[in-house]
C-alpha positions as CSV (number, residue, x, y, z in Angstrom):
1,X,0.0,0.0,0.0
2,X,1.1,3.7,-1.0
3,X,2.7,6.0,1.7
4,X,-0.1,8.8,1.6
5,X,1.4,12.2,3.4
6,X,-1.0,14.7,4.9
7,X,0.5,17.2,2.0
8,X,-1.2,15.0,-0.2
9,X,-4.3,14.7,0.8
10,X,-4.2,18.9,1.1
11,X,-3.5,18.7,-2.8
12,X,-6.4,16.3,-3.5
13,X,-8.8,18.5,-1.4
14,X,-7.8,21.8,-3.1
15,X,-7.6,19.7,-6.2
16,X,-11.3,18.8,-6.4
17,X,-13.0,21.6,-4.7
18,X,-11.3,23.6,-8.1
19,X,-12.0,20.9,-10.4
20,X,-15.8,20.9,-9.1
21,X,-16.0,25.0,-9.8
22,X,-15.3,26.4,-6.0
23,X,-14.6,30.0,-6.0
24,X,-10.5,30.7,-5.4
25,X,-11.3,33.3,-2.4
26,X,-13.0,29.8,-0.5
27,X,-10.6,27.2,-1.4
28,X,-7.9,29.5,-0.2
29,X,-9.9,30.8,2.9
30,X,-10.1,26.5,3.7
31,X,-6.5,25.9,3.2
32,X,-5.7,28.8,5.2
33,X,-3.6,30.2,2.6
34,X,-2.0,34.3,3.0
35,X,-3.7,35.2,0.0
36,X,-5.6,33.8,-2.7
37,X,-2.1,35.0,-5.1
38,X,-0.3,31.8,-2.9
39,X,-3.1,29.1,-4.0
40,X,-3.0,30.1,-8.0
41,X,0.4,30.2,-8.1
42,X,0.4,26.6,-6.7
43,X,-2.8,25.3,-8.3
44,X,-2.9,27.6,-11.5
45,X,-2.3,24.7,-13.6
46,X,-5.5,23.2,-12.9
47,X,-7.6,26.2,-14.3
48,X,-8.5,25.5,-18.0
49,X,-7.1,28.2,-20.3
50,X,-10.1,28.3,-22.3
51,X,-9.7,31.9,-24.0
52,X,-11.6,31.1,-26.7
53,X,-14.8,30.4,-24.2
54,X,-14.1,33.2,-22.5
55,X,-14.2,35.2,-26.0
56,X,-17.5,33.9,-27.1
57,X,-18.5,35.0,-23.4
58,X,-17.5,38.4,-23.3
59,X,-18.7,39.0,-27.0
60,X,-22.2,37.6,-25.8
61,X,-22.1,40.2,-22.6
62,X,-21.7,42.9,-25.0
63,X,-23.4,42.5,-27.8
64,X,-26.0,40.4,-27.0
């Protein structure tokens, strides 16, 4: 059986709770991080860089 650390299970946790959509101020707020700056520079990766959804979003805010 696998050697499980505490430090990864905190990964896991912040893992899912951004995977399932939880706003960055909470998950950092849970993990007790300084600032939500600390928990995207660890977990950025996770965030999907979807710019062309968030193209077709802002084009539908402003024009309809």
């Amino acid at each position: 059986m696998p050697q499980i650390r505490f430090h990864d299970l905190r990964h896991t946790f912040v893992s899912l709770l951004i995977q399932q959509g939880e706003n960055i101020k909470v998950v950092a707020r849970k993990v007790r991080h300084a600032s939500v700056v600390v928990t995207l520079d660890t977990y950025a990766h996770l965030y999907p860089e979807d710019t062309v959804e968030a193209s077709r979003k802002l084009e539908r805010r402003l024009f309809g």
